[in-house]
C-alpha positions as CSV (number, residue, x, y, z in Angstrom):
1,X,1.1,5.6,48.5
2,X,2.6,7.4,45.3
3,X,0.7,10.3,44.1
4,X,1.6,9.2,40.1
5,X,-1.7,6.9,40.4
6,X,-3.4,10.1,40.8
7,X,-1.7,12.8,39.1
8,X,1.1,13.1,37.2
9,X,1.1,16.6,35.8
10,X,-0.4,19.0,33.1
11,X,1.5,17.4,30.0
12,X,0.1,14.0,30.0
13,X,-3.8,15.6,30.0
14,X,-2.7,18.1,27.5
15,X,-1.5,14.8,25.3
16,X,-4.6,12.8,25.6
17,X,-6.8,15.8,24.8
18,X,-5.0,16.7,21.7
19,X,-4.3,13.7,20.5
20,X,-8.2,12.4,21.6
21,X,-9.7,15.3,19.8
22,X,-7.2,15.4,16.4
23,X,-7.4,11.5,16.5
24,X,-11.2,11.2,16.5
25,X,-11.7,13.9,13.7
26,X,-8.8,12.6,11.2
27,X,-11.2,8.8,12.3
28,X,-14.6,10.9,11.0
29,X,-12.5,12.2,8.2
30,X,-11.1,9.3,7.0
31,X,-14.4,7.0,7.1
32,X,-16.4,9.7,5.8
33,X,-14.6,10.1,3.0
34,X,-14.2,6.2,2.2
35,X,-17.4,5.5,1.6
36,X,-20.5,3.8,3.1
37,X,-18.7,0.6,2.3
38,X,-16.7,1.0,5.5
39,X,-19.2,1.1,7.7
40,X,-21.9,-1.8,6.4
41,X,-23.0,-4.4,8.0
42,X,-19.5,-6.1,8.4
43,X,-17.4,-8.3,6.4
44,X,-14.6,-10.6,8.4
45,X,-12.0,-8.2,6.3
46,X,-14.3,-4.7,8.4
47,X,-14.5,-6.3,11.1
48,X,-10.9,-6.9,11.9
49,X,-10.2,-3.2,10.4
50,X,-12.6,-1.9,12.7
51,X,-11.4,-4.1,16.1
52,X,-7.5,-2.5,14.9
53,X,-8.8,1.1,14.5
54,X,-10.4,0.8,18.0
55,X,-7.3,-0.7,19.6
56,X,-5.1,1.8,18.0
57,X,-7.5,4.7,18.9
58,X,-7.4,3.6,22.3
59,X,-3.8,3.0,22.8
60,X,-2.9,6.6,20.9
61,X,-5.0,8.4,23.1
62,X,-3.7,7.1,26.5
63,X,-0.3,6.7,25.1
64,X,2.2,9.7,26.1
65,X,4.8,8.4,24.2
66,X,3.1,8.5,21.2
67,X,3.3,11.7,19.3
68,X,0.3,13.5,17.2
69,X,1.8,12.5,14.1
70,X,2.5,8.9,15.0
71,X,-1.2,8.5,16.1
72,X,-2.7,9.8,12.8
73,X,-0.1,8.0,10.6
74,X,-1.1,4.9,12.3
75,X,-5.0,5.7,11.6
76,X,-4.4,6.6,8.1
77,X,-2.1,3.5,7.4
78,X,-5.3,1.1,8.8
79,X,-8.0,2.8,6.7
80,X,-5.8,3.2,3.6
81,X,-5.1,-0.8,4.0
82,X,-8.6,-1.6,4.4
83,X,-9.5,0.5,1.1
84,X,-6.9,-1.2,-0.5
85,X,-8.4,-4.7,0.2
86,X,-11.8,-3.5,-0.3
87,X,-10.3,-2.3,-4.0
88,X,-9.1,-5.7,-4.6
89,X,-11.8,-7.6,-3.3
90,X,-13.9,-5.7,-5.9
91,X,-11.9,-6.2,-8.7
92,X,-10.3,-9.8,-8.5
93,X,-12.0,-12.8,-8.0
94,X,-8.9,-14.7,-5.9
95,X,-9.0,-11.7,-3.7
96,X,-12.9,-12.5,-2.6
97,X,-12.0,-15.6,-2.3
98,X,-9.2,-14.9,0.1
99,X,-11.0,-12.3,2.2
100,X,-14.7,-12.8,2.1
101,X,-16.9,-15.8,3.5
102,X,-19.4,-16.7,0.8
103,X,-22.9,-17.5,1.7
104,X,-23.9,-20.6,3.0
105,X,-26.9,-22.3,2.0
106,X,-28.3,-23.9,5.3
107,X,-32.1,-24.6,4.2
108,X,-33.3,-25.0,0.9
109,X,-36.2,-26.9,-0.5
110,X,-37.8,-28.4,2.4
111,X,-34.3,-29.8,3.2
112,X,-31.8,-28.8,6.4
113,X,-28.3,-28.7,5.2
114,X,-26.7,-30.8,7.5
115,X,-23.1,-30.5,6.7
116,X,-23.1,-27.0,6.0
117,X,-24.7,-26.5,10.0
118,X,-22.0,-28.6,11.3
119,X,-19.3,-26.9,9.6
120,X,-20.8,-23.3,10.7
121,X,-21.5,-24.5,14.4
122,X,-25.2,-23.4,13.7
123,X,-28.3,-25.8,14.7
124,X,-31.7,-26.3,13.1
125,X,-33.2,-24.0,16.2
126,X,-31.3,-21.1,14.3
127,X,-32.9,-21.6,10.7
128,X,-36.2,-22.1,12.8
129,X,-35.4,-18.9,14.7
130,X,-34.5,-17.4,11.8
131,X,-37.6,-18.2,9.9
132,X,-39.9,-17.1,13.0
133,X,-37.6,-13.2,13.1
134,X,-39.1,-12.6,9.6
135,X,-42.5,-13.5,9.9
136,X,-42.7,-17.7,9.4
137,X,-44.5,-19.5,11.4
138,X,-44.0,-22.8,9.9
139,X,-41.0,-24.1,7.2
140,X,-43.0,-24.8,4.7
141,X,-43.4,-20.9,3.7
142,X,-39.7,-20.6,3.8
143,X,-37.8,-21.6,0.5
144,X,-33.9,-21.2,1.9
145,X,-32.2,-19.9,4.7
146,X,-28.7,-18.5,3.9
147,X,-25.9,-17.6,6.4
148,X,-24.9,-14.3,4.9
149,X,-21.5,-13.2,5.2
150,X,-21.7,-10.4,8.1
151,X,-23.3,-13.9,10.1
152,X,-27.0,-12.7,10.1
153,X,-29.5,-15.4,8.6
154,X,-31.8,-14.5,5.9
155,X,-34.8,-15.9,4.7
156,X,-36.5,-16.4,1.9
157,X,-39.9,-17.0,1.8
158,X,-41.5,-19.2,-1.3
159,X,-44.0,-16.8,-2.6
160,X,-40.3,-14.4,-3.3
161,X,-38.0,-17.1,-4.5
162,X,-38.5,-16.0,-8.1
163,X,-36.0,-17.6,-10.4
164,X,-33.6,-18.0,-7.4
165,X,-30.8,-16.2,-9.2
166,X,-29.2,-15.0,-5.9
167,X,-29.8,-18.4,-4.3
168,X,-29.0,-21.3,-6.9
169,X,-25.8,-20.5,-7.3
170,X,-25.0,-22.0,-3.5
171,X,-27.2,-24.3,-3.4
172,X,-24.8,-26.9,-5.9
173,X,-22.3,-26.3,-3.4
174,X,-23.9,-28.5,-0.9
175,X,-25.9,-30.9,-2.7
């Protein structure tokens, strides 16, 4: 059996713990000081940012060939990319178009939007579901269930439907 499964000196655990400890304090750093954006419930565009800095966290850290510098350029270069989209996102409309899922009117008005369940692989036990996690017994107190863009359902009950300003302006998109 070779020994190398089981130790293969000082240098390699020297590596991981510095580049462990620097790489997970330039991670606090750099999300801290983005914002609370980068941490919300997430957007496809967060998501895949924060699946990338996992990976790359995980691979640096294990990694021997990977110097200290290497490891927090690659850290910087993900977050700086994902404040750059989110920049963009906020400030041109193609942009949110490219990179964020709008919501998706699936219930509105006594009516189940078909077409809009089939195309988001959802059923009519999820809007029911949905309606019975925030306090609905029944439909008929719910005005519109929306799939929002992080994937959680919201529901809007009639009595807070108001002038349906947040909700109208998806509803024309499936009638």
């Amino acid at each position: 059996m070779d020994l190398s499964y089981f130790w293969t000196g000082w240098s390699p655990l020297w590596h991981t713990l510095l580049i462990g400890s620097v790489g997970y304090l330039t991670l606090v750093f750099l999300l801290r000081g983005t914002g609370p954006r980068t941490m919300a419930k997430m957007t496809p565009l967060d998501f895949v940012i924060a699946v990338s800095l996992g990976s790359v966290f995980g691979r640096v850290v294990t990694a021997v060939d990977v110097s200290l510098a290497q490891a927090v350029l690659a850290l910087i270069l993900l977050v700086a990319v994902q404040w750059a989209l989110a920049a963009a996102r906020s400030r041109w409309n193609f942009m949110r178009r490219i990179l964020d899922s709008p919501p998706v009117l699936l219930y509105y008005d006594g009516e189940v939007q078909l077409k809009a369940l089939r195309r988001h692989r959802l059923t009519q036990v999820d809007i029911h579901t949905a309606a019975r996690q925030s306090g609905n017994g029944s439909l008929a107190d719910v005005q519109a269930v929306i799939l929002h863009q992080d994937g959680s359902l919201g529901v809007i009950g009639q009595d807070s439907m108001g002038d349906g300003s947040s909700v109208l302006p998806f509803v024309e998109r499936h009638h």
